[in-house]
C-alpha positions in Angstrom: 107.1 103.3 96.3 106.3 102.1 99.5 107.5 104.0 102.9 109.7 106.3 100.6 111.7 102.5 99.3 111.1 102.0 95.7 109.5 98.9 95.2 110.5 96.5 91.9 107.7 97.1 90.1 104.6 100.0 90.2 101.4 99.5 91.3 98.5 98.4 88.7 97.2 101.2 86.6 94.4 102.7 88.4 94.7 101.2 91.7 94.9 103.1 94.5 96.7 101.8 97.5 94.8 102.2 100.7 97.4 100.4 103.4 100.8 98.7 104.0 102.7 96.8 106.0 106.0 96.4 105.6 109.3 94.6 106.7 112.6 96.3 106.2 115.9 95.6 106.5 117.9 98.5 108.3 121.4 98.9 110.0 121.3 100.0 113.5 123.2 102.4 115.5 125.7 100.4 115.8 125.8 99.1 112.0 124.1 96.1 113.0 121.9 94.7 110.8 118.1 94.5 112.2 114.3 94.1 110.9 111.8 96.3 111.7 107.5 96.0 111.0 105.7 99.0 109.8 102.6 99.3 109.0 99.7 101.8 108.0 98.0 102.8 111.4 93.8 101.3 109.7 95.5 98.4 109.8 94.5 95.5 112.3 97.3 93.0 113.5 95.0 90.8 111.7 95.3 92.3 108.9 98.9 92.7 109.3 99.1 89.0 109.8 97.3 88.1 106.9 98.9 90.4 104.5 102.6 88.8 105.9 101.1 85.6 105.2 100.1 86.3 101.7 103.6 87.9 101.2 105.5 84.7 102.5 103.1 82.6 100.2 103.9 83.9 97.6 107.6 84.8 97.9 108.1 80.8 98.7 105.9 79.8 95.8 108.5 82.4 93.8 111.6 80.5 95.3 109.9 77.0 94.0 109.1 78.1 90.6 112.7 79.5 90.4 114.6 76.0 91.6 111.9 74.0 89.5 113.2 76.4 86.4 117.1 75.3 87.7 116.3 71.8 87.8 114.6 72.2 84.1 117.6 74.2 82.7 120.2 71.0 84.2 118.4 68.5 82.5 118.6 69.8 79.5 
């Protein structure tokens, strides 16, 4: 759980989570959808930076892997 949001899978056993940033979806006042960035107040916006960058590294290497397996599954 990150920010009170359950996140899709737990943290490793034994690990102890010592800062976050987040982005998250939200509807505004108005019921507009919007994006807003939290994050744990040790953090540097370096930090921040590289932690988004890791996160978008790894979410896109995810969406590769995911068409490659699509491509696999068509050929066959």
């Amino acid at each position: 759980m990150i920010f009170g949001l359950n996140t899709s899978s737990p943290f490793p056993e034994n690990w102890t989570p010592l800062d976050a940033v987040a982005v998250v979806k939200c509807l505004d006042e108005n019921g507009d959808l919007s994006f807003v960035i939290r994050s744990t107040k040790t953090l540097s916006d370096w930090e921040c930076f590289g932690l988004l960058e890791l996160a978008a590294r790894s979410q896109a290497n995810s969406i590769i892997d995911n068409i490659e397996d699509e491509d696999r599954e068509e050929e066959s």
